[in-house]
C-alpha angles and dihedrals in degrees: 000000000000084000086062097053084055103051087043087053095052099031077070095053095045083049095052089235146084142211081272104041121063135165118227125250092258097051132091110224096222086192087063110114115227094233130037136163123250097223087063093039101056110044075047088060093041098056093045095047079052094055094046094043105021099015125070109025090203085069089072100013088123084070102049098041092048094049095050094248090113143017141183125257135256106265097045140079127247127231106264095209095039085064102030081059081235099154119195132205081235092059113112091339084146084070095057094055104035079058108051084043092055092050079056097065094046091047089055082053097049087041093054098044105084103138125079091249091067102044088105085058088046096043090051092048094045081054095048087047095057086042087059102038085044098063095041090059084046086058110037116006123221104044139180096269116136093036097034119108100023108107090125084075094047096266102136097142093047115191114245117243127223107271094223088050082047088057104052090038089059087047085061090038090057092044081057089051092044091046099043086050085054098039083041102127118242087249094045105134120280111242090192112143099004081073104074087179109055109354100244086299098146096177085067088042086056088060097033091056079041087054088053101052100040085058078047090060099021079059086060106045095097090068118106109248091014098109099089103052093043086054096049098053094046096053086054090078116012085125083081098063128207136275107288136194110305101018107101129164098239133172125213121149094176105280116200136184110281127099112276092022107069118088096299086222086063100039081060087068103018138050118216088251088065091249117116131274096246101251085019111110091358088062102048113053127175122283114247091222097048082045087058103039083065106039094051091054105041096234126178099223084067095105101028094052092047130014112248129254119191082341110306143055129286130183143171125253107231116248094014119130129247103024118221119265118272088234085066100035128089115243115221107279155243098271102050093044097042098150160323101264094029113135123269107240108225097166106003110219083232096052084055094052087044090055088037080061103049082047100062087031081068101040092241093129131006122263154088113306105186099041083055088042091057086040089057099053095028078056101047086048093058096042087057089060127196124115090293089056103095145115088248097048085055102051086054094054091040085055093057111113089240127132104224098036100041110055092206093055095048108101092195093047090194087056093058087041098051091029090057096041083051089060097036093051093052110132094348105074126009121184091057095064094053086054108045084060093041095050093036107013088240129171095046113243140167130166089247102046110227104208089258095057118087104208137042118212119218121312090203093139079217110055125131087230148025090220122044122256122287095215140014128242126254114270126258089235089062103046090046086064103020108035112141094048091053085046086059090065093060091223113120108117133076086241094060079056079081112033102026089086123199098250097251093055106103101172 
């Protein structure tokens, strides 16, 4: 593992960049050498899709802080804009570029994967790619694609394509994945270590590239007339099978303990000495909702999720004044910050049996819903450790006569579903929790909290809206180099943030 630090390492220096310096989409990078090996291109893109998805919360914080997963702590101000739902053109632009430039580096793979034998490197590449795209239409829409990454031809303004059209394109782009991993030659070349994800298994790769596609159509199936196309791709390849229980899609490039080079999760809350990043763990507290999500229903996670304070659970509301005091608050917990050297969760095994559920709840592929259901949570229990995370502690909270922990006893079966998948994504993965609730409306949430709702909004008196954005706006890097194609989305003011809806959003 220590080799592939080093290779990462180098594979960065060979690029001209680093995790925190990316070029924009619309940039040449004139340190790129004009030939690099695969093997020290893609543990390089790996690690740098981890850090921006699974790396700095602070990346994707909005998310977790809007949907009551997370607060801030008492002592320290809150973002004004953040709870007042203002979004900026300068707000996670970072993400948008870490991104193109790490399509970059999986395009230079695909590109240069042109034999038989490299059709596993090119069908891995082709899969990081969709995750990617995938995420940036989640976030904004409409998005240099067809265009993008093609400054070697001269294209340095790309179009942006229809975000719809983007979607059904990454469903065939995962089929050739799917396809290239199965006509793959016994000699093709062995990707082994150089994957920190999988370790050149592409049988796991095929489900993996299955797992996505099915979140890309499970996140349209909300859309009127969209029944029969969902089911039919599906269908095409339901012989691959999904992501199971234990078959995570993990990172882990052997971190060690030195600063840069621990979990960068971690590194955002620890230094490599075991003493705390100043505004680390005294900056993110605990949500209330999320607190009381877990106290009312006796969960396990409780603990490993948030530290405890006299016994139970306490967390902040986003956007109330004044916040209560740290000494009262619980500090995020055990099972999120495991280590310094714990695996970076890039697709969770139980985010894929809680999609697998909604699935077969809507009919959209056979199945049984509650045992993936259980699997799910039973899954997420045991992934948040501790002496309550067992098979066994999960089967007791699963028995409990409570509608939104015991499938049989939910009466809205999606609500348990999506209500269950909310708790088990905090502070692992971020963007499926915004749209779960843009595309269903799950987990419930008002800016008042009924007693049947799970998550307050903010409570900033001067927010735009009582319930957060649906998009972010294009970033200022990209309008300063790109300006008259992002014109053309009609999307530049804090007030589209709420009208100007992700395509797959119906309600």
């Amino acid at each position: 593992m220590k080799k592939l630090l080093f290779i990462i390492t180098t594979a960065l220096l060979v690029l001209g960049t680093s995790c925190e310096d990316f070029l924009s989409v619309n940039e040449k990078n004139p340190n790129q050498a004009s030939q690099v090996p695969a093997n020290l291109i893609l543990p390089a893109a790996q690690n740098n899709t981890g850090r921006l998805f699974a790396g700095n919360p602070g990346q994707f914080q909005f998310i977790y802080t809007w949907y009551g997963c997370w607060s801030i702590s008492g002592g320290y101000s809150q973002d004004a804009n953040m709870t007042g739902y203002n979004l900026l053109n300068s707000h996670f632009q970072g993400n948008w570029q870490n991104a193109y430039y790490n399509l970059q580096n999986y395009d230079y793979i695909i590109k240069n994967s042109t034999t038989a034998k490299q059709r596993p490197w090119k069908a891995i590449a082709k899969i990081m790619q969709v995750y990617i795209y995938q995420n940036l239409v989640d976030c904004y829409g409409n998005i240099p694609y067809s265009e993008a990454l093609k400054t070697d031809e001269g294209i340095l303004k790309p179009k942006y394509d229809d975000q719809k059209t983007i979607y059904e394109d990454l469903i065939v782009q995962l089929d050739t994945a799917m396809n290239l991993i199965t006509k793959s030659p016994a000699d093709a070349d062995e990707v082994g270590e150089y994957d920190m994800i999988y370790g050149g298994d592409m049988a796991l790769w095929k489900k993996f590239a299955n797992t996505l596609k099915l979140r890309i159509l499970v996140n349209q199936s909300g859309m009127t007339g969209r029944d029969t196309y969902i089911k039919s791709n599906l269908a095409a390849t339901a012989s691959v099978g999904y992501l199971g229980a234990g078959e995570s899609a993990m990172l882990n490039p052997g971190y060690v303990k030195s600063s840069g080079k621990m979990n960068p999760f971690w590194e955002r809350f620890y230094k490599q000495d075991d003493s705390q990043q100043s505004d680390g763990l005294g900056y993110f507290v605990a949500g209330a909702d999320a607190c009381k999500f877990l106290n009312d229903n006796a969960d396990p996670r409780r603990f490993r999720y948030f530290t405890a304070v006299s016994g139970t659970t306490a967390g902040n509301i986003f956007g109330t004044v004044p916040l209560l005091l740290p000494s009262v608050t619980s500090k995020i917990g055990p099972g999120l910050l495991k280590a310094y050297n714990m695996d970076s969760p890039i697709f969770t095994d139980f985010e894929s049996l809680f999609l697998q559920a909604e699935a077969v709840q809507r009919t959209l592929i056979t199945g049984d819903a509650k045992a993936l259901y259980e699997s799910a949570v039973t899954q997420s229990i045991i992934y948040m450790g501790g002496t309550s995370g067992t098979a066994a502690a999960a089967a007791t909270y699963l028995a409990q006569a409570k509608p939104l922990v015991s499938y049989d006893g939910s009466p809205n079966k999606l609500q348990a579903i999506l209500t269950q998948k909310w708790l088990a994504l905090n502070g692992i993965s971020a963007m499926p929790i915004w749209t779960d609730y843009r595309r269903t409306g799950y987990p419930l949430g008002t800016d008042a909290l009924p007693a049947n709702n799970t998550i307050h909004f903010s409570q900033d008196a001067a927010r735009l809206s009582d319930t957060p954005p649906v998009r972010l706006l294009y970033p200022q890097t990209e309008i300063n180099t790109n300006n008259d194609n992002v014109k053309l989305q009609g999307v530049n003011k804090a007030e589209d943030t709420f009208t100007k809806k992700i395509f797959w959003q119906n309600r």
